[in-house]
N, C-alpha and C positions, 0 to 999 in steps of 0.2 A: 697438437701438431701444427705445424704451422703450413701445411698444405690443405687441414679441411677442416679447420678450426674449431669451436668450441661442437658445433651440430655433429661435424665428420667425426670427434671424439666418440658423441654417444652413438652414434652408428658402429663403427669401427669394433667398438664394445660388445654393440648386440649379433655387431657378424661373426663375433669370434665365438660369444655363446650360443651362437644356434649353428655353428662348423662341428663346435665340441660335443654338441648334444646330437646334433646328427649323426657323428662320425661315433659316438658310446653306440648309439641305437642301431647303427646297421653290422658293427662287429658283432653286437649281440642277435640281432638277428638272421645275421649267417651263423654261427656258432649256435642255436636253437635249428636252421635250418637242416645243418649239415649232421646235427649230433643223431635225428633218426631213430631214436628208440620206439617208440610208438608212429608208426606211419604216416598219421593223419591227423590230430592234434596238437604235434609237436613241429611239424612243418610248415601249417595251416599257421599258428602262432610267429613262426621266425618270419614266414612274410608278411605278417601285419606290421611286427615291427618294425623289417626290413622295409617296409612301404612309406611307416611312418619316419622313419630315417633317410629316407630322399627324399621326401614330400616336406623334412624342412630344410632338408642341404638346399633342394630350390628356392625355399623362401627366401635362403641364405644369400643367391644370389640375384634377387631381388633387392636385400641390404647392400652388396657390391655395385649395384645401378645407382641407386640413393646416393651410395657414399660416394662418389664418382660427381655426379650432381652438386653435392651439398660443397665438394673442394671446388668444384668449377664457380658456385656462387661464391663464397668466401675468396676465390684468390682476384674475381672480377678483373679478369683477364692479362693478371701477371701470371709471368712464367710459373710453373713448377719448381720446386726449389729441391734439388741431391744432396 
């Protein structure tokens, strides 16, 4: 892309895999949350995963700082380009 060059490529990359993996992980762990058959094993379970489903959507946007960074080096201080 020509806003975050070849670095903001492989970023851009790894943000959209860890949106996707995060965003698998917390439907499924509301969907274990909510489903309730057993009280406390199967709840106990949706929010671990549920936990571990934000806990990388955050990483994720820590890759949206980077990315942000890495266009700001590459364009060394030309515009943005629409």
């Amino acid at each position: 892309m020509q806003n975050y060059g070849p670095e903001g490529d492989v970023l851009l990359t790894a943000y959209t895999a860890d949106f996707s993996v995060a965003f698998l992980l917390c439907c499924l762990g509301a969907a274990l949350f909510s489903a309730r058959s057993s009280p406390g094993s199967l709840a106990a379970k949706g929010y671990c995963i549920l936990g571990a489903g934000i806990l990388i959507g955050l990483l994720g946007m820590f890759r949206v700082m980077q990315l942000a960074d890495a266009g700001r080096n590459f364009r060394a201080g030309r515009p943005f380009n629409r």
